[in-house]
Backbone as CSV, one residue per row, in Angstrom:
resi,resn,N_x,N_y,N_z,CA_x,CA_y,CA_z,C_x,C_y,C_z
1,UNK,-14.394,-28.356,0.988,-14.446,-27.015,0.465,-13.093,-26.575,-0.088
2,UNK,-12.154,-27.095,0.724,-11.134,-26.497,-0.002,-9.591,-27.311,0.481
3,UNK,-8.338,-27.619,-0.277,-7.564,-28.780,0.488,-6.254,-27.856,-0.475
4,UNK,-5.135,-27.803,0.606,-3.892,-27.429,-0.133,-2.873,-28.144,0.173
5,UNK,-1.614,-28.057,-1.109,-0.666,-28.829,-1.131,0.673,-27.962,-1.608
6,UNK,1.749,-28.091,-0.446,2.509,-27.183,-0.810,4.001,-27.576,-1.232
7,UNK,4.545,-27.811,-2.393,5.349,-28.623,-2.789,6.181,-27.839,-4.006
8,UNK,7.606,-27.664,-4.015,8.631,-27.268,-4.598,8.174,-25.533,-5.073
9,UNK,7.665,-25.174,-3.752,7.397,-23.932,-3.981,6.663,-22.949,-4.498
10,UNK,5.550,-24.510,-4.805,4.328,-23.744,-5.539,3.342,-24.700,-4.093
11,UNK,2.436,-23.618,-3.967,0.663,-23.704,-3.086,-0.215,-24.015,-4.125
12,UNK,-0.745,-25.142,-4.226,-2.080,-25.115,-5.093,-3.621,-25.483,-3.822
13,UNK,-4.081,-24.601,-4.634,-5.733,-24.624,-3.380,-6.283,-25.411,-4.140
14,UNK,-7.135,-26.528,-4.043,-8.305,-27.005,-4.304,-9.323,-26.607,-4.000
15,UNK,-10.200,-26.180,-5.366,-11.470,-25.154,-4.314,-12.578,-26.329,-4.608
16,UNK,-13.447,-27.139,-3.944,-14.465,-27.990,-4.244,-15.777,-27.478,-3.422
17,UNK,-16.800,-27.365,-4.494,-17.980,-26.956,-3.907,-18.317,-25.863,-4.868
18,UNK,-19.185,-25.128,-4.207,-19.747,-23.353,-4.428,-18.713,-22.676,-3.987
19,UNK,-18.521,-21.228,-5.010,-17.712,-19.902,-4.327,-19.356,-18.830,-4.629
20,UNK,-19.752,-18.704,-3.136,-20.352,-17.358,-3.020,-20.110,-16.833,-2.009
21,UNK,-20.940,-15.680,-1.749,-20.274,-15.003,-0.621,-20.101,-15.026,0.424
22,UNK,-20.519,-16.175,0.888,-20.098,-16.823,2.071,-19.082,-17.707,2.297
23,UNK,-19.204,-18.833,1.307,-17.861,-19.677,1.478,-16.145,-18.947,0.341
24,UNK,-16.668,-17.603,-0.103,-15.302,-16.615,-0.643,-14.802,-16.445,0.555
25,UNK,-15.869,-16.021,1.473,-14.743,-15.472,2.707,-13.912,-17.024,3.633
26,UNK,-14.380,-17.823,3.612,-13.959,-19.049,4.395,-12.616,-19.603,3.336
27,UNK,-12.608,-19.388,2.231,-11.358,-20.174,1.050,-10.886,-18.715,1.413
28,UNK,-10.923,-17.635,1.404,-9.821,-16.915,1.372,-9.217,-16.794,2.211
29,UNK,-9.666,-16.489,3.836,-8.873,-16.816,5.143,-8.006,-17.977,5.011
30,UNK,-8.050,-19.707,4.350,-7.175,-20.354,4.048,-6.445,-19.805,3.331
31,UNK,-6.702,-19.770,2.782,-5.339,-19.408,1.341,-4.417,-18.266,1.802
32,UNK,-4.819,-17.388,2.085,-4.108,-16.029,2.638,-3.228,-16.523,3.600
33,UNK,-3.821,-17.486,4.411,-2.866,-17.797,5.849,-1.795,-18.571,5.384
34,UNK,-2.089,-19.907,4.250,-1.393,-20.526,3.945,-0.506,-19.401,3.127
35,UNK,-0.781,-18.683,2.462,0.542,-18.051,1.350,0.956,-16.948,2.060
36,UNK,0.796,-16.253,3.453,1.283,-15.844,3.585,2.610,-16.358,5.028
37,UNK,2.621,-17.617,5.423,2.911,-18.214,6.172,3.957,-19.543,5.332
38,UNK,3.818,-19.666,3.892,5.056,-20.431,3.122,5.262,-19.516,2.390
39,UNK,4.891,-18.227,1.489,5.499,-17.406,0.620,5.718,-18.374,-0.404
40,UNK,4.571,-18.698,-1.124,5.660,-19.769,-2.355,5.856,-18.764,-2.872
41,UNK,6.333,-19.136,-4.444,6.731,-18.101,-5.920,5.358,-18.392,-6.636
42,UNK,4.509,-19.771,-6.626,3.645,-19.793,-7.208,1.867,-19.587,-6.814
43,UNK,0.713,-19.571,-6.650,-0.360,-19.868,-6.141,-1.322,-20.585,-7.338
44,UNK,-1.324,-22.006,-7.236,-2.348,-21.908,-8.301,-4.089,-22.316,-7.831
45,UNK,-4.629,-21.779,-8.240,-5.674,-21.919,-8.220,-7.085,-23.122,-8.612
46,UNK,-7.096,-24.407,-8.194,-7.126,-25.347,-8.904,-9.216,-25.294,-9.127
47,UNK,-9.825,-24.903,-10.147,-11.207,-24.672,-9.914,-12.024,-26.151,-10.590
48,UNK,-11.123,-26.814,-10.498,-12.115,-28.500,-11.202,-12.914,-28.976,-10.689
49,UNK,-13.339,-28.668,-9.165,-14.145,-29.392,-7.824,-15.086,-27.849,-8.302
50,UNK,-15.173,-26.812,-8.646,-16.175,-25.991,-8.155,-17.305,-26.085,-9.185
51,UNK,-18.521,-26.654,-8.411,-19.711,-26.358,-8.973,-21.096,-25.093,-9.018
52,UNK,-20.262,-24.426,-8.380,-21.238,-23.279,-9.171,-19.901,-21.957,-8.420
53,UNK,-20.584,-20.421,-9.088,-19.798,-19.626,-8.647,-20.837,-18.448,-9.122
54,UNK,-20.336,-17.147,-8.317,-20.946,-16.015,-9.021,-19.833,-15.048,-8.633
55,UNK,-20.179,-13.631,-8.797,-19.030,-12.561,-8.632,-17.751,-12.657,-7.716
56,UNK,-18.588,-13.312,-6.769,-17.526,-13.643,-5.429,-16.293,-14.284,-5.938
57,UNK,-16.209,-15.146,-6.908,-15.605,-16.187,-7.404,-14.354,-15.420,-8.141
58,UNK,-14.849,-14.092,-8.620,-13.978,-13.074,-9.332,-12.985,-12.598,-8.531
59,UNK,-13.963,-11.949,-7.400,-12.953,-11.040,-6.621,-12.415,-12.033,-5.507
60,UNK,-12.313,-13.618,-5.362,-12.135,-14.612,-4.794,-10.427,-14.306,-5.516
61,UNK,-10.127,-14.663,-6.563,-9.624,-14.441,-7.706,-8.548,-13.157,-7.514
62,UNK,-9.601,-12.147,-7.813,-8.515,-10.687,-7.741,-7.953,-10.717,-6.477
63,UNK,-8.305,-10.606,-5.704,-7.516,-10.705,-3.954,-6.422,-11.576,-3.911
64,UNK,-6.039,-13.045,-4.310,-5.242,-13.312,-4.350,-4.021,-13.156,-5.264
65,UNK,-5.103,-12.381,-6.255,-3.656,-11.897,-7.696,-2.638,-10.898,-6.710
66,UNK,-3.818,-10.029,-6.137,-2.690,-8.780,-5.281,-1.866,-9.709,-4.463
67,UNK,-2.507,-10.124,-3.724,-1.486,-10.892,-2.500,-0.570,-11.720,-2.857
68,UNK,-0.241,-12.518,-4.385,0.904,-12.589,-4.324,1.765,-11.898,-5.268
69,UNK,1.304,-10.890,-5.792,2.408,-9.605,-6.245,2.837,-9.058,-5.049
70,UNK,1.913,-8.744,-3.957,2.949,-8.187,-3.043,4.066,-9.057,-2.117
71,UNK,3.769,-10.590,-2.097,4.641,-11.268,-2.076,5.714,-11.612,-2.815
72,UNK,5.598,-11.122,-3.718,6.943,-11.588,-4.813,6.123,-12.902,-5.941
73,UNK,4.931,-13.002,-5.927,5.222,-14.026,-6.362,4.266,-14.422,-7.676
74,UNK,3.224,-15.225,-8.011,2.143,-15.259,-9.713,0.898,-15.914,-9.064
75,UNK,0.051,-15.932,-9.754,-0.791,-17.034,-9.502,-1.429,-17.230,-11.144
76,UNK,-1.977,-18.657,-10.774,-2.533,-19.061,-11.933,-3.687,-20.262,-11.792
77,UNK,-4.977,-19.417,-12.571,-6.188,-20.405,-12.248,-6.540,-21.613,-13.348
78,UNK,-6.496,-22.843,-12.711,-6.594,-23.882,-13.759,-8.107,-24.605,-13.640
79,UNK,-8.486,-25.427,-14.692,-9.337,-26.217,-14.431,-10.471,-25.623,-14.509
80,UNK,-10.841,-24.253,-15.403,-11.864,-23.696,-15.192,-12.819,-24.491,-15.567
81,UNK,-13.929,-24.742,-15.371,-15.266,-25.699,-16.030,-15.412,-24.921,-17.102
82,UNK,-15.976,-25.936,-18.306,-16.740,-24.709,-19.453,-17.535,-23.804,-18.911
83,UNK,-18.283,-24.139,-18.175,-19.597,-23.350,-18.062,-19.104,-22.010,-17.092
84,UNK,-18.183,-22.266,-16.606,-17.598,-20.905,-16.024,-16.495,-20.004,-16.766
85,UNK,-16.501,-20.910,-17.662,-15.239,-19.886,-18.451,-15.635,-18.705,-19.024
86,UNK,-16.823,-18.607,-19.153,-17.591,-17.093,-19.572,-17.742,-16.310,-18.571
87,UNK,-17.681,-16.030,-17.691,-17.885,-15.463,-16.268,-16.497,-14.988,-16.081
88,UNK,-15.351,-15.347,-16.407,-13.836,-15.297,-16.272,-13.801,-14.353,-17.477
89,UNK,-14.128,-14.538,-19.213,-13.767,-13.893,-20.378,-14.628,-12.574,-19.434
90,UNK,-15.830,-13.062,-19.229,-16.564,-11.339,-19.149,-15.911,-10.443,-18.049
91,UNK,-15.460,-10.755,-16.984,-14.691,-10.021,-16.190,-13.507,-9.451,-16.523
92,UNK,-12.901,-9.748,-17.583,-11.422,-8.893,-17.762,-10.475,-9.717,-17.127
93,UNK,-10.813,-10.789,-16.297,-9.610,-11.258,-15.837,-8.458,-11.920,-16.537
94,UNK,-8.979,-12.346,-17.847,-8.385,-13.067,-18.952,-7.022,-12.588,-18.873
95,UNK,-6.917,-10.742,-19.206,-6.139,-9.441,-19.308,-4.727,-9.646,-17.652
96,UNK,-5.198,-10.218,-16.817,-4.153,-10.595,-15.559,-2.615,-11.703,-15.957
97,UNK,-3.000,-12.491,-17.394,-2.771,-13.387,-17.463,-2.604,-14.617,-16.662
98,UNK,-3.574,-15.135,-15.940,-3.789,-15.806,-15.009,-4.384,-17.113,-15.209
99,UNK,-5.358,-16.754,-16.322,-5.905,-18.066,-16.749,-5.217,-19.266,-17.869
100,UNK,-5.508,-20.308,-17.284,-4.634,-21.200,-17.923,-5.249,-22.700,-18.187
C-alpha cells in the first residue's frame, strides 16, 4: 500500500494500490508520522503504483500540501497515470503547483 524512502532530505511515499476512503486514512497516518518525525524540505508524492482513486485521493493530496507548508517545506505529486490526470486538472489542484 504504501513504502517510503528518506534520502538527502527529500520523503518520497510510494502509494501502490487504491486511494479511497479507507486506505486515505491508513497512507496518511504514514506519511504524516514519517514527515513529521524527519521534517524533510521535500514530500513527493510518488502515484505510479495507484490503480484506481476517487475524491479521497484529492484531499489525500491537499492535507499533505498544508502539512508541509507548515513545516517549512513543498510537496510534489509525480507519476500521475493518464487516466487520473483528469481528476487532478478538474480539482484545481493543478493551481498548488504541485503537479509534476
Amino acid at each position: 500500500m504504501l513504502k517510503t524512502e528518506f534520502e538527502n532530505n527529500i520523503l518520497t511515499a510510494y502509494i501502490d494500490g487504491e486511494i479511497d476512503h479507507d486506505t486515505a486514512a491508513k497512507i496518511r497516518t504514514r506519511i504524516d508520522g514519517a514527515a513529521q518525525s524527519l521534517k524533510p524540505k521535500v514530500l513527493y508524492l510518488d502515484f505510479s503504483g495507484v490503480s484506481f482513486m476517487d475524491s479521497s485521493g484529492i484531499g489525500l493530496v491537499m492535507g499533505r500540501y498544508r502539512q508541509m507548508k507548515l513545516i517549512g517545506g513543498m510537496l510534489r505529486v509525480t507519476n500521475i497515470p493518464d487516466r487520473m490526470y483528469r481528476i487532478f486538472a478538474m480539482s484545481g489542484i493543478e493551481g498548488l503547483g504541485v503537479l509534476r
